[in-house]
Structures are given as C-alpha cells and as structure tokens.
C-alpha positions as a Python dict, from the first residue, in 0.01 Angstrom:
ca = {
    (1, 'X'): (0, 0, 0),
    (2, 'X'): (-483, 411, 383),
    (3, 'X'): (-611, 323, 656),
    (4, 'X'): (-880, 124, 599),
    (5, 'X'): (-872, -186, 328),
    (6, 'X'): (-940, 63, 41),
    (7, 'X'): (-664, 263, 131),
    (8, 'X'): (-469, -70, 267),
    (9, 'X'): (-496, -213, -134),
    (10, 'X'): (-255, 100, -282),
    (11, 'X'): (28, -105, -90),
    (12, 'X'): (215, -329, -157),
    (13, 'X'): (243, -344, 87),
    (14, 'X'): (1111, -645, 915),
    (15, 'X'): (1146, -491, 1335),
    (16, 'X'): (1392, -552, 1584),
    (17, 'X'): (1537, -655, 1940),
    (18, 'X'): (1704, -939, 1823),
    (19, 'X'): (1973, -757, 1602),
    (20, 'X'): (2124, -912, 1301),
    (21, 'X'): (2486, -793, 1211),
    (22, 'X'): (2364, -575, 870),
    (23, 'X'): (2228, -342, 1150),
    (24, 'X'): (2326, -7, 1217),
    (25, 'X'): (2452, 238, 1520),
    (26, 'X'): (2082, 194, 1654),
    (27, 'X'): (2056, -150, 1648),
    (28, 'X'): (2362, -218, 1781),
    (29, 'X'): (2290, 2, 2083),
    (30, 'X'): (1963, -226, 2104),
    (31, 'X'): (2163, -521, 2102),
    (32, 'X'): (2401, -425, 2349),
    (33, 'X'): (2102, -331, 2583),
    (34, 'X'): (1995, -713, 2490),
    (35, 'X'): (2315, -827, 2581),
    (36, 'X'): (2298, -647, 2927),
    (37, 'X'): (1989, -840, 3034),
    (38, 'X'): (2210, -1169, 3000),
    (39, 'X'): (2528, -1014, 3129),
    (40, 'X'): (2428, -826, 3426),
    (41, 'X'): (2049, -1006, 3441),
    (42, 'X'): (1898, -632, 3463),
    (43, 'X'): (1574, -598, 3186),
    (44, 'X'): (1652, -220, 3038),
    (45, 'X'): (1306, -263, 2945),
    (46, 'X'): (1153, -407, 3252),
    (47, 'X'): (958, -110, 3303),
    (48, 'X'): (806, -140, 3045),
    (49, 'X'): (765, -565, 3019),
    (50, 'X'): (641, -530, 3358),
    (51, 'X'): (356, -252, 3335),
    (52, 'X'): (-3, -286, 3440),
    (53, 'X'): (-244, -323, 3191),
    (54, 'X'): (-520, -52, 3299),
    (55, 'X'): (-824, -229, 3091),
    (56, 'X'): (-1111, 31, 3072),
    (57, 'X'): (-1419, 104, 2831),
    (58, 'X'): (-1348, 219, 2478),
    (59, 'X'): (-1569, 492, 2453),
    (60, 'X'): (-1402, 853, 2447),
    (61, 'X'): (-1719, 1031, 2486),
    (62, 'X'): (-2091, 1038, 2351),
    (63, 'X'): (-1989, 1126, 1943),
    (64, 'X'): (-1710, 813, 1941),
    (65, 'X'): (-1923, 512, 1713),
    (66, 'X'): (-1603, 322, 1711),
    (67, 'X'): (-1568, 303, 2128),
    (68, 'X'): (-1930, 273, 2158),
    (69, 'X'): (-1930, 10, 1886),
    (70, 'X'): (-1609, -191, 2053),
    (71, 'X'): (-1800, -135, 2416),
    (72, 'X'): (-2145, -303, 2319),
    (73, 'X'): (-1948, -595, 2161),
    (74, 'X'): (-1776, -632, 2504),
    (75, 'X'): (-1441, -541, 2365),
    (76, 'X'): (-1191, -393, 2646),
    (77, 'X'): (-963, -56, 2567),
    (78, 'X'): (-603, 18, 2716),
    (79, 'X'): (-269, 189, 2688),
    (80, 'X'): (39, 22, 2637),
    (81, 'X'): (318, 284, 2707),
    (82, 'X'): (642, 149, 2511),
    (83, 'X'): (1002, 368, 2461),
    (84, 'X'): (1024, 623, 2149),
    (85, 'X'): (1384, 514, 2109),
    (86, 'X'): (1449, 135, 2196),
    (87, 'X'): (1810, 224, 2175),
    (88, 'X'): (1775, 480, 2493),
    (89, 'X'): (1451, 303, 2700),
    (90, 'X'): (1537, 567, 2980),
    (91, 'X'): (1432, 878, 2741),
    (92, 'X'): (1107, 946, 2567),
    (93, 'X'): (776, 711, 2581),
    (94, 'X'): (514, 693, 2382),
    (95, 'X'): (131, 491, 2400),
    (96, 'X'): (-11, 243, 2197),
    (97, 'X'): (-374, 240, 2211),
    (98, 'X'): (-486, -185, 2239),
    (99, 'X'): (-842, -393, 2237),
    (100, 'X'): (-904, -706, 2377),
    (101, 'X'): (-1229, -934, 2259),
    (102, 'X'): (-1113, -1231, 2605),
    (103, 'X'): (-1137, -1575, 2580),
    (104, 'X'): (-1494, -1710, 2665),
    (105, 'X'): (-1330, -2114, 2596),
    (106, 'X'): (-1126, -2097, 2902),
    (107, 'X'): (-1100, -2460, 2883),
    (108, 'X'): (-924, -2427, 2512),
    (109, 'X'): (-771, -2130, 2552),
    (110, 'X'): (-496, -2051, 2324),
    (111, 'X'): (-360, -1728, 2426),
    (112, 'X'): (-357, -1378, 2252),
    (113, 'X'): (-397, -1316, 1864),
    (114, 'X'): (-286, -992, 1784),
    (115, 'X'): (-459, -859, 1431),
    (116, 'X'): (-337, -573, 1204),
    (117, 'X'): (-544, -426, 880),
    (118, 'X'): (-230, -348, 696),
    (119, 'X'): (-166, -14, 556),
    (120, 'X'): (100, 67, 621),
    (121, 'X'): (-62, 286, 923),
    (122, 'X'): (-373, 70, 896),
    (123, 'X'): (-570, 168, 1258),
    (124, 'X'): (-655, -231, 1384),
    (125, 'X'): (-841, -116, 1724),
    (126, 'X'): (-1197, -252, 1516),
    (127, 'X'): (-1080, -624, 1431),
    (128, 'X'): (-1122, -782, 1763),
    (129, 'X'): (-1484, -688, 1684),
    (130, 'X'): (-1471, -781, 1358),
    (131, 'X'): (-1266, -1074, 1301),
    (132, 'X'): (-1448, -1250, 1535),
    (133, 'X'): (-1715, -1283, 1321),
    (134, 'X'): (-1533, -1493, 1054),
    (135, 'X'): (-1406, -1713, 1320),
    (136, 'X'): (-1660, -1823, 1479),
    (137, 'X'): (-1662, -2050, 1782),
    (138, 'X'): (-1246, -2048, 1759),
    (139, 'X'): (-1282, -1706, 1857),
    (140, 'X'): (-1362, -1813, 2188),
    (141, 'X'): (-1037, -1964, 2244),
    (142, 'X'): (-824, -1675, 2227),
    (143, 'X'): (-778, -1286, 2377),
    (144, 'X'): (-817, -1088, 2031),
    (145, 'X'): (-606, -821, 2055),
    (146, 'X'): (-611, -521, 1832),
    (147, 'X'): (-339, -252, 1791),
    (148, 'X'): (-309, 78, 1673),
    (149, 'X'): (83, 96, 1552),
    (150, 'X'): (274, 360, 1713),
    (151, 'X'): (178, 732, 1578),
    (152, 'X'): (-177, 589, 1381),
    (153, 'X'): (-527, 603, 1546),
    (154, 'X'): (-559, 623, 1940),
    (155, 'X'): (-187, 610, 1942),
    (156, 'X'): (63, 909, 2016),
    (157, 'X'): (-70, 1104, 1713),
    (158, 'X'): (129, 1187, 1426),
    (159, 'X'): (31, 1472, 1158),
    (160, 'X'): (241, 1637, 895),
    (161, 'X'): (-35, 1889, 845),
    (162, 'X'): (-47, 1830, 467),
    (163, 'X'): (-326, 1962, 312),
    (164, 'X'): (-379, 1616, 97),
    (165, 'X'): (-417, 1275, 134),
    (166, 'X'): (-251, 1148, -194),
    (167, 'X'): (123, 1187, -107),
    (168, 'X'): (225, 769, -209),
    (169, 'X'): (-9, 721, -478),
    (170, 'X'): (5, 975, -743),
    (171, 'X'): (49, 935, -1083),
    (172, 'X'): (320, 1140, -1254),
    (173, 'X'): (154, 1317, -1549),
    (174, 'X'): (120, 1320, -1938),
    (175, 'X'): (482, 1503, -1962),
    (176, 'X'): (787, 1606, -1807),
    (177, 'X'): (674, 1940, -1681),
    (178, 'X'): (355, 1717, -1489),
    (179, 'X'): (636, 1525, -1343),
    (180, 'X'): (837, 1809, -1224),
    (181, 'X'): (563, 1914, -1009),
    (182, 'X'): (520, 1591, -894),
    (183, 'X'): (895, 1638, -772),
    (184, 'X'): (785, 1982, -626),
    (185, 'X'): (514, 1822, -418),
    (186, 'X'): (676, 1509, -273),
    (187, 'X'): (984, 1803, -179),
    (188, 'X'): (736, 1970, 1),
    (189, 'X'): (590, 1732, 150),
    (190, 'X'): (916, 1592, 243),
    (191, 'X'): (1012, 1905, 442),
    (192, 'X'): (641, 1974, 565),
    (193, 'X'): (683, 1661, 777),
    (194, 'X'): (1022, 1708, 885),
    (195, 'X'): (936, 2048, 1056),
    (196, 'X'): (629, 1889, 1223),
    (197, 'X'): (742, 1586, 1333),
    (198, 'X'): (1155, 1570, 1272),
    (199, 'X'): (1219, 1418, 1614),
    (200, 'X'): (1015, 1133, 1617),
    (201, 'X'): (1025, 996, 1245),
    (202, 'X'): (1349, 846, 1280),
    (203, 'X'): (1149, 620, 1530),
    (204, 'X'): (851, 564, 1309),
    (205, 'X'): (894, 217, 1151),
    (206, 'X'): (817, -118, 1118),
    (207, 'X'): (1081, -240, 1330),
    (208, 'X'): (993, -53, 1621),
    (209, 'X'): (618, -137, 1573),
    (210, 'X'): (731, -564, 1626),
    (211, 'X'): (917, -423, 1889),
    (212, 'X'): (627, -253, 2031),
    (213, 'X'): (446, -592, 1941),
    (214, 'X'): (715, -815, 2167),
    (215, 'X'): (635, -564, 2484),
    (216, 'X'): (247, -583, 2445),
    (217, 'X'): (320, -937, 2459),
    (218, 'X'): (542, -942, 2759),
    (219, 'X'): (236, -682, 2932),
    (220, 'X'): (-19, -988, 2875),
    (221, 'X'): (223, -1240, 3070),
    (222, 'X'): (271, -1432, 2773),
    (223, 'X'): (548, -1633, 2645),
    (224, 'X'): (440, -1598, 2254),
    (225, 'X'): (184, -1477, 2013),
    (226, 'X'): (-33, -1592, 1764),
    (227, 'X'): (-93, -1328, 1470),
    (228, 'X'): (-320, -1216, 1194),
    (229, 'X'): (-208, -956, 939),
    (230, 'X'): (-298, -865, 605),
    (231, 'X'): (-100, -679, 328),
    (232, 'X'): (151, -491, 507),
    (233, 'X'): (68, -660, 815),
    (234, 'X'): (190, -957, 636),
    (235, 'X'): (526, -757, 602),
    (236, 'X'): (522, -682, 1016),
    (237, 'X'): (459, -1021, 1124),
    (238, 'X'): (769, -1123, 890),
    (239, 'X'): (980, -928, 1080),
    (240, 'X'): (861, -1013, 1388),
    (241, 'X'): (902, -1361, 1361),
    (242, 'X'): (1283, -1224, 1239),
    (243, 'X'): (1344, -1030, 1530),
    (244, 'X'): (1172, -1251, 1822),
    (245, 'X'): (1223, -1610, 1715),
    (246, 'X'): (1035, -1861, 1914),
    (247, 'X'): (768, -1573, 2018),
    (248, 'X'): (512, -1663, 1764),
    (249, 'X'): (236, -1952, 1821),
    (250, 'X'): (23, -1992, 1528),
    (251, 'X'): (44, -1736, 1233),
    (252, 'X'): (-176, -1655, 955),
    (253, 'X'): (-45, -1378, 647),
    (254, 'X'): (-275, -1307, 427),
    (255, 'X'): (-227, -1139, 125),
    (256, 'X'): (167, -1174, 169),
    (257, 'X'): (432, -925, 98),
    (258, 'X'): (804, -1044, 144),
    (259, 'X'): (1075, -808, 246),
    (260, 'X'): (1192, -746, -71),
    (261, 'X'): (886, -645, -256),
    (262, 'X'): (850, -366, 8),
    (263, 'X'): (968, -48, -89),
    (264, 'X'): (881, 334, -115),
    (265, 'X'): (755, 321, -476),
    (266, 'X'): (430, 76, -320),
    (267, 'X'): (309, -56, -675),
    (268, 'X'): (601, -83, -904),
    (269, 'X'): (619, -459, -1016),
    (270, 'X'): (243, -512, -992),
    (271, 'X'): (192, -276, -1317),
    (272, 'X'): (55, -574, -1487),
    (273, 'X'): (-117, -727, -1288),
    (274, 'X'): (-311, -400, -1213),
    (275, 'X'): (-372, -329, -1603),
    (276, 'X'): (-505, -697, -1618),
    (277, 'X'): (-786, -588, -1347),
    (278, 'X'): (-857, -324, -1485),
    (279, 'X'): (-963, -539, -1838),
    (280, 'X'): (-1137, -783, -1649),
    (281, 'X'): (-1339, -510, -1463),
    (282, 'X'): (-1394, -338, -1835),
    (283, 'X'): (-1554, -677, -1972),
    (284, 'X'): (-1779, -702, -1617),
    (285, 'X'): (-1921, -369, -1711),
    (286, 'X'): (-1918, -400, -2077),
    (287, 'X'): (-2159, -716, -1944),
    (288, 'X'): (-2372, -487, -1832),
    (289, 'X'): (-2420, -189, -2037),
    (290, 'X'): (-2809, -177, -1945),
    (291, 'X'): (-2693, -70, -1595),
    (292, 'X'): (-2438, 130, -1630),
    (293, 'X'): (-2378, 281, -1980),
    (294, 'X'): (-1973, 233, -2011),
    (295, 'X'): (-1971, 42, -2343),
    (296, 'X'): (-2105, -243, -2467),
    (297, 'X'): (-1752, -419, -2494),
    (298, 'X'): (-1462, -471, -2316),
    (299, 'X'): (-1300, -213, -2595),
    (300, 'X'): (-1606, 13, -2554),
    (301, 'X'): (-1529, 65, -2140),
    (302, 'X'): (-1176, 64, -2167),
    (303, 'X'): (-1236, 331, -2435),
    (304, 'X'): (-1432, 562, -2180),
    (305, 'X'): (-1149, 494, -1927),
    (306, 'X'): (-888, 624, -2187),
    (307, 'X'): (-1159, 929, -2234),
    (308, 'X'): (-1155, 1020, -1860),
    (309, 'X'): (-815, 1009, -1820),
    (310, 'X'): (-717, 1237, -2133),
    (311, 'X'): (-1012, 1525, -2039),
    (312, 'X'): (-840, 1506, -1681),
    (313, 'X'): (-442, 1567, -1820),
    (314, 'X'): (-628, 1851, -2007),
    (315, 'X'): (-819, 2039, -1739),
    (316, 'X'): (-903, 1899, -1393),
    (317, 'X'): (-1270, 1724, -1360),
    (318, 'X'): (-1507, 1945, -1142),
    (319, 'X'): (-1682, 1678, -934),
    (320, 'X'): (-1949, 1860, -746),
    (321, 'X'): (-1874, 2218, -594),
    (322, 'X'): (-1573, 2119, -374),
    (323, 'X'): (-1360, 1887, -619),
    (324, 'X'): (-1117, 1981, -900),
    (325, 'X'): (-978, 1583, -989),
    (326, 'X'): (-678, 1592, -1178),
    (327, 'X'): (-388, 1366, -1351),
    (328, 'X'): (-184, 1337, -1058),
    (329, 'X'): (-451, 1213, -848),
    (330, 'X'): (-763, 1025, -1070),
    (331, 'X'): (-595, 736, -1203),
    (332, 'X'): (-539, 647, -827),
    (333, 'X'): (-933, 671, -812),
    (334, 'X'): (-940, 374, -1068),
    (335, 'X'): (-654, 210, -975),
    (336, 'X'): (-793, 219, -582),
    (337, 'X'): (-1148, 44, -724),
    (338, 'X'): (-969, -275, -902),
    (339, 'X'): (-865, -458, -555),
    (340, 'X'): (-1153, -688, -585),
    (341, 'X'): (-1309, -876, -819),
    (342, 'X'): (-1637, -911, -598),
    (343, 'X'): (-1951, -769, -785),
    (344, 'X'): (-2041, -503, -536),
    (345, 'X'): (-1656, -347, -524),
    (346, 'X'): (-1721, -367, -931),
    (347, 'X'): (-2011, -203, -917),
    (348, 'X'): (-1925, 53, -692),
    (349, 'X'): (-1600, 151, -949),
    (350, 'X'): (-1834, 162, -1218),
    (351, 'X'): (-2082, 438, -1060),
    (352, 'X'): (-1766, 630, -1021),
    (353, 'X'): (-1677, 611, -1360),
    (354, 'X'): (-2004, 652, -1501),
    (355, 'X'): (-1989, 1011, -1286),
    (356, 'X'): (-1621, 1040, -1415),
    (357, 'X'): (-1748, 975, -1774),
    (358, 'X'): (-2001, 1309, -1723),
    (359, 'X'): (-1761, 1534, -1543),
    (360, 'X'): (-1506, 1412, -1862),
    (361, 'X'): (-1777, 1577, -2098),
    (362, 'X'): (-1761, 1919, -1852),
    (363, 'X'): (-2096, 1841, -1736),
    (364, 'X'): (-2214, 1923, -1381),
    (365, 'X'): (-2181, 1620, -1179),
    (366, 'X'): (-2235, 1537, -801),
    (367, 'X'): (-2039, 1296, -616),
    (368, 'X'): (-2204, 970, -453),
    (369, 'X'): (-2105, 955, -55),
    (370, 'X'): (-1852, 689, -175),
    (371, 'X'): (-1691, 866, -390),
    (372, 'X'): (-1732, 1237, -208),
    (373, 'X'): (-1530, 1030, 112),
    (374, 'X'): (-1256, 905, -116),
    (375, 'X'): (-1199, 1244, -240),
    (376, 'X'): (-1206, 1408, 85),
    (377, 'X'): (-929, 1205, 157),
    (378, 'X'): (-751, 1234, -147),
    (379, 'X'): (-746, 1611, -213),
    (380, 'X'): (-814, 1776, 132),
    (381, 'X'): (-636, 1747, 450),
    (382, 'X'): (-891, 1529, 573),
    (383, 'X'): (-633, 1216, 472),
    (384, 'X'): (-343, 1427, 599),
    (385, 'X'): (-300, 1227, 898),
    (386, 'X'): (-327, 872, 775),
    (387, 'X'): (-100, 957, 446),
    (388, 'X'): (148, 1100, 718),
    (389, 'X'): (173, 785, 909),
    (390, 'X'): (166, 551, 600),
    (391, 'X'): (486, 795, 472),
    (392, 'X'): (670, 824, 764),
    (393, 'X'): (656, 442, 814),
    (394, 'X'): (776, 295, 447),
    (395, 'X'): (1009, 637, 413),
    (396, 'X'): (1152, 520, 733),
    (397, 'X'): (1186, 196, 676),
    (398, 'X'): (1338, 196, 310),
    (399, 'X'): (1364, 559, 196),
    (400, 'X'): (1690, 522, -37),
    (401, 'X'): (1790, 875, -301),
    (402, 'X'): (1716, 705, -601),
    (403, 'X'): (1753, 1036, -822),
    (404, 'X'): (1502, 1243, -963),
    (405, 'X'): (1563, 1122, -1345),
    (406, 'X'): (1534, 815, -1265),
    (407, 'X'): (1209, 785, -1195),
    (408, 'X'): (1126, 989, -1472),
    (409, 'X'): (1284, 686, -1704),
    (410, 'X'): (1085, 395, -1513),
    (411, 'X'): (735, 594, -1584),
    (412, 'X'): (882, 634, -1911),
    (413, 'X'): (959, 286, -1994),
    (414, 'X'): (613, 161, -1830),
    (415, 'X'): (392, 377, -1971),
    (416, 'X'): (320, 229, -2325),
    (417, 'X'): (278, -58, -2156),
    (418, 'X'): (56, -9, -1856),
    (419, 'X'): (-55, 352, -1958),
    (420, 'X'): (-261, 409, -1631),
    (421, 'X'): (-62, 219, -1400),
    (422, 'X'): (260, 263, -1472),
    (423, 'X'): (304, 660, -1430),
    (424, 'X'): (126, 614, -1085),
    (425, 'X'): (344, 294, -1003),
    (426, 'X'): (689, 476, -1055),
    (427, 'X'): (649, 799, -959),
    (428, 'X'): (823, 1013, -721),
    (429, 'X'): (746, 1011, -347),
    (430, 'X'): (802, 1226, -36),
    (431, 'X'): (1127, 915, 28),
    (432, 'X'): (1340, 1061, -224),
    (433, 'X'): (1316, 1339, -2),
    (434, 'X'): (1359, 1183, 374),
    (435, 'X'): (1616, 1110, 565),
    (436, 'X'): (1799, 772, 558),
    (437, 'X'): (1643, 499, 740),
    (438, 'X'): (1831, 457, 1091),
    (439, 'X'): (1824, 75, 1057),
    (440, 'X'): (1859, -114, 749),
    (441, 'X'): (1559, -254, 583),
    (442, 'X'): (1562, -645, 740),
    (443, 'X'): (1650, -935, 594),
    (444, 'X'): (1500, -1267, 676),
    (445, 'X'): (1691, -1557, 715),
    (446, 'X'): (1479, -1776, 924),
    (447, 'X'): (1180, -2001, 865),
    (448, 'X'): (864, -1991, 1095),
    (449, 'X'): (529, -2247, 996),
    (450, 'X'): (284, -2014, 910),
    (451, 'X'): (-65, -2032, 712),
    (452, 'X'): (36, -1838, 410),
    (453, 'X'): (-277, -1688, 229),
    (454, 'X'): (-271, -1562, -89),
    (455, 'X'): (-505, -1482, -446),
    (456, 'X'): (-327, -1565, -830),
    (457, 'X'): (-463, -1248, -939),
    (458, 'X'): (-406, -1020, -645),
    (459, 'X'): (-325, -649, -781),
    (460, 'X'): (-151, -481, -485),
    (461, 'X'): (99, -809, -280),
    (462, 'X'): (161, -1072, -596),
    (463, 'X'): (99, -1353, -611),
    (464, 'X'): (472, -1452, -694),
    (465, 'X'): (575, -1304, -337),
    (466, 'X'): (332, -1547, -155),
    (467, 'X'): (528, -1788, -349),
    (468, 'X'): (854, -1653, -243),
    (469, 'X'): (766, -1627, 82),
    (470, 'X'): (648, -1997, 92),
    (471, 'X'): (1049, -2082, -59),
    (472, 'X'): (1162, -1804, 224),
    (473, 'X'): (990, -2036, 500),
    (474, 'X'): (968, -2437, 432),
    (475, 'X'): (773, -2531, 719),
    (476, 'X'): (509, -2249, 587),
    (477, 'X'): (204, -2368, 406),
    (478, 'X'): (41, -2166, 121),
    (479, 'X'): (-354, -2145, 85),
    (480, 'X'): (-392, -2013, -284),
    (481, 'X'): (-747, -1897, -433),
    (482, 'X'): (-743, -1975, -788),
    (483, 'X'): (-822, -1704, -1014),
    (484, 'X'): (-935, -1417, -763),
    (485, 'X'): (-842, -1063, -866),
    (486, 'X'): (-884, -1004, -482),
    (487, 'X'): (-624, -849, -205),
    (488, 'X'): (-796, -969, 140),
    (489, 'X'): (-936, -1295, 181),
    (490, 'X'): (-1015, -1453, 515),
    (491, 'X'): (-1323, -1281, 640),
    (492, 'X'): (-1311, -1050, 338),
    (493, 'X'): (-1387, -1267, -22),
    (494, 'X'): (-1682, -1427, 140),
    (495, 'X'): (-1534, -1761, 60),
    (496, 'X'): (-1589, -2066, 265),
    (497, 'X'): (-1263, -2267, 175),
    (498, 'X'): (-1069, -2005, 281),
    (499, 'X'): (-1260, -1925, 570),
    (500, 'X'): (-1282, -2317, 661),
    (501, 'X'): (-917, -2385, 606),
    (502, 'X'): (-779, -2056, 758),
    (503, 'X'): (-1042, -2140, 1100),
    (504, 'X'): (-903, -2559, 1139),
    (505, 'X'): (-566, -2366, 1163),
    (506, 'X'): (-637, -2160, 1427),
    (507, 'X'): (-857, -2435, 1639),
    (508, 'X'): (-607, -2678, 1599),
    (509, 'X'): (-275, -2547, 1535),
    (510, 'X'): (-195, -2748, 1276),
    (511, 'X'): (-91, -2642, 900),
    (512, 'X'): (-193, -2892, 607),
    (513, 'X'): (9, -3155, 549),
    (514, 'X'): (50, -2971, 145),
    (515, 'X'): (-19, -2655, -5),
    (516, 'X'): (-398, -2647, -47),
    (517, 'X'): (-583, -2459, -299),
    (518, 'X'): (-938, -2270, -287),
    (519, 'X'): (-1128, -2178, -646),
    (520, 'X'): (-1245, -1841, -679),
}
C-alpha cells in the first residue's frame, strides 16, 4: 500500500519456481527448467545458486548517511546478481543490492532472517540495523539479511520518469469531469512507463522477487530461511512459502495481507475502517483544542476536515511557494496520517491540518519539513522512482482491464458513505492501463506455521485478512493487539507483548500453543 512505512501504510498491501498448474507460458517454461535439474541433474540456475558472495562496506561515497550508517553498525553490503527472466536464466541479469548484521551467538546460531519493509517497493537495506534493536539478544543468533527487491533502492534501478509521486493513491474528484482526468493521468502514466522501461516490467513482480529470495538463499549455503515482513512483505513471504515449500524456518507476518486482498486498487475494502480512524483521530484532537485549534468536538474537527477538503475541490491549496495541493492528491495527505493511533503520528496529522485549515482560508502558509517531504514526494518527481517501482510491481502482478465506468460506479457507490476514503479507495490507476500480468496472480493452497501478527483496527491490511490467513494456514498462530488503529507492530507500536511474544518465537522456534492476544 512508498517506500518507507508512511508510504508502506497506502497498501494494502505470491512468486514462483515451484509452478502450480493455473500458471502461464512463463511459468511453465520455469517449471520445465525445474524439471531439467531432476531429469538431466544439470541446475539451469547453478550459476547463479553457486555465486560468490563479494561482502564489502556499504558506503558509496562521503554524502551516503545510509552506507555510513549500516558501516558503523557493522552491517556488511553485497550484490546478488539473479536472471531478469527466470524462464530464460541464460539471457539478461540483473543485481540485488543485500546487508548482512552476522551472527555474534555462534553457539545458537539459527541461520539467516531475511526482513522486508513492505511497500510494495519498500527499500529493506536499513532493517538489519534496525530490527536488531527490537530483538535484542536473539539478534545475535541469526545473519540479518536485508534486501532491496529487484528494480527498488541499490538494486538495478527502475524510473518511469514521472514527474509525481501520487500515481496509486489518488482520489478521484468531486465529479465526473475530476475523474476523467484522473483517467487521463493513470493513461499517461501507463504509457510513460512502458516507453522507459517496457522490457523489463513484464519481469517486475512479486513472484520473481521470492524467486530472487530462494537464490539469495542458495548464495548463503543455506537449506531454508527464516523471514520478517510487514504489509506487503507479508504478501511476499506468502508466496514464498507457496513457491519453495520446506525453505522457510521460522516466519513472522506482520500486519498480514492474504492473496486475495491484494490488488491494484490498494485500499478498496478498508474504506471503513479508514473513515473510523479518521473519527477516532477527530475526537484525539477535539481532546485537545488548547494545542491545536481543530474544534472542540469530535463534530467540530471532522467539520474542519470537511472544510479543507471542499476549498481544495474548489481551487488547489497554495502550501508555501512551491505547492499547489489539490483534490486528487490531499485526501491522500489525511488518509496517509491515520496509520497509527500513537500520539506523536496524531500529532504530527494534526499540525498538517491545522496548516491545511489556513491554506483552506487562502491564507499564506509554510509547510513544516514533515509535511514539505511528503509533498515533495507527492507532487514532484522526487517520488517518481519509488511510485514507479510500487506500480510496476502490483500492475504486474494483478493488473486486470476492469473498465473505465466501472470505477467511476464503485467511487460512486462509496462516496456517501466514506466521503474521503472512498473516491481515493476506488479510483483509477496506471493497471487499467498495463499490460497483462505474465503469470497469474498465485493462489495458496498450502499451510506453513508462522507467527501471524496483526492490529483489530488496522486501516491499510484488515484485520479480517489476518484472520483469513490464520484459516488459510492451521499450523499458523495469530498474535492480535486489541483495539490498535495501528499498521506495524513489532518494533514499531512500542508495545512489549508484542515485542515479548514476537522475540520467544524467534529464540525458540516455537509458536504458542493458542492464538494469543496483546491490549493496545
């Protein structure tokens, strides 16, 4: 559902060696390249399987924070070089850029942990660094490896050379003649990307990233891998599992999206559950009118909301000298602040709307940093990369022509309902314009015992898919957090029962003997 968490929460967001028989001409020529290792005993990928891992420092020069950052936590850089095409391994290769945190606990050493942030096209290089915070001592027991998917971060690039960052979460307008420009843009950007990039996005996908996954794996020397994704990552390590069985050690999902809840329009379905953070948020800051001035009620704030939202369908908001904020593109502002319930993500959405509020009332108004980075982003083609990878990835894995009036009649249905949230949840996106998806979307049909993680009141992966995901898989285990409006938990709520539970997991390899439950 951007690359970082923030942009990570507008998702809501299966790979392949292993084919199933839905697949298509692709994955059967993958399977029949499978098939040759047992026939003939000749690895088509061996060359790959087999490489040497050149471990080196992570700093690209004196300006990169991020490489000196991973350096002076002692966190190792490399290059995995993988095939473009795992249909034809002989042609085209590409790099994924890896991190590795080692194993200090030799004596208890698990193996690797592989993280992802999400996204999709969520850059994961950071997490060994980070993630090993949360876990503590059990961090010592395994390599923590990070990955930047193929195409995002320190990867083979990727850039569609949009001049916005706001291509998958834009709302459709006040009318008909809003939403036909909204049908302009995604066309455009549809075609923009296609001339940059047309030979590779067929490859860009999910299934190709677990595939990419399985050979980082088989680099290491290892027989399996033990995994840590959020959101979308969630969706990847489902499909891994899928497409390697028996290749996964200990698993953790957090914030869990199930196959079927992933598709190119990222929000539709959590429309409600959106509009419900949003009130909750409203009577937070109606709580504290002293501080911020929204409205003295719940009413009140959602009042000034309604006010923003209306000046913005009318005339775009001028937010310092280099903004112009308008219908398409503010509600994802709000809708982009209500993925937490913690007071400083609150408070940080209601500066924004307090500036909103003033640039509403055509006054002049300058951005804070926060809010001056999510625009950059957002309107300039600052986010052009990262919305280009996050595109390219759902559109190829689920693009499907659903027709341009229908779309129009979802955002019509929704929007007396869920006025902000549904013409941003159904609207038109660059897929309706993309090629069809070389592989069909997987299907699960396995089970795996993984720590399922998941929040009641979760706005971007619902709570009901964590549930169907714990059906999906009845040796899973699902870790619920009563009655957080939160998307993220381990090492992200600040929780200790989730922290606690999710760490005895990963020292001991054991999932509860029932579904346990953390409050809020």
């Amino acid at each position: 559902m951007a690359a970082s968490r923030h942009i990570r929460a507008f998702t809501a967001c299966a790979a392949l060696l292993a084919v199933t028989a839905t697949a298509t001409t692709t994955a059967t020529a993958t399977a029949t390249a499978s098939a040759t290792v047992t026939a003939t005993g000749r690895d088509p990928l061996a060359r790959f399987h087999d490489q040497h891992v050149d471990w080196h420092a992570c700093a690209l020069g004196p300006d990169d924070e991020l490489g000196q950052a991973l350096d002076a936590a002692g966190v190792d850089c490399a290059d995995i070089t993988v095939p473009l095409n795992y249909a034809d391994p002989d042609g085209r290769a590409i790099t994924v850029a890896i991190s590795r945190l080692k194993a200090t606990d030799t004596a208890h050493r698990v193996g690797p942990l592989l993280l992802n942030d999400g996204g999709p096209a969520g850059p994961s290089l950071h997490m060994p660094m980070t993630k090993s915070e949360v876990m503590g001592k059990v961090a010592h027991r395994y390599d923590l490896i990070g990955m930047d998917p193929r195409f995002v971060g320190r990867s083979t690039p990727l850039d569609c050379g949009w001049d916005l960052g706001s291509a998958l979460v834009r709302s459709a307008g006040a009318d008909l003649a809003a939403y036909h420009g909204e049908v302009a843009v995604a066309r455009e950007l549809a075609e923009r990307c296609e001339r940059a990039h047309g030979d590779v996005l067929p490859y860009v996908t999910t299934r190709n990233t677990a595939r990419d996954m399985d050979v980082i794996r088989a680099a290491l020397g290892e027989d399996t891998l033990s995994y840590l994704g959020y959101s979308y990552g969630s969706y990847l390590g489902e499909v891994y599992t899928q497409l390697f069985p028996g290749r996964t050690d200990r698993m953790v999902l957090d914030s869990v999206n199930p196959p079927e809840r992933y598709n190119q329009t990222l929000l539709r379905g959590a429309e409600a559950a959106n509009e419900a953070a949003l009130r909750a948020w409203a009577s937070w800051a109606a709580a504290r009118h002293g501080t911020y001035r929204l409205g003295t009620t719940r009413g009140e704030v959602l009042a000034t909301v309604r006010h923003i939202l209306r000046a913005a369908a009318q005339a775009p908001l001028r937010i310092g000298k280099a903004y112009l904020l308008d219908e398409h593109v503010l509600p994802s502002v709000f809708v982009g602040g209500l993925g937490s319930d913690l007071d400083e993500r609150r408070a940080d959405l209601a500066r924004t709307v307090r500036l909103l509020e003033r640039a509403a009332d055509r006054k002049p108004v300058e951005p804070s940093g926060t809010l001056a980075q999510q625009l950059e982003f957002l309107l300039t083609g600052a986010g052009s990369a990262p919305a280009g990878q996050m595109t390219a990835i759902i559109c190829g894995d689920v693009a499907e022509r659903r027709g341009i009036g229908s779309y129009w009649r979802a955002i019509e249905k929704s929007r007396e309902q869920f006025p902000l949230a549904g013409p941003l949840a159904n609207n038109i996106t660059p897929c309706e314009f993309w090629d069809p998806p070389v592989e069909t979307p997987t299907v699960l049909d396995n089970d795996a015992p993984a720590l399922l993680v998941a929040a009641t009141g979760d706005p971007r992966t619902l709570y009901t898919g964590a549930e169907a995901m714990r059906e999906q898989w009845p040796s899973s285990r699902l870790l619920t957090v009563e009655g957080a409006r939160q998307h993220g938990l381990y090492g992200e709520y600040g929780n200790a029962c989730v922290d606690e539970r999710v760490n005895t997991y990963l020292r001991t390899g054991r999932l509860p003997a029932h579904d346990p439950t953390c409050a809020a």
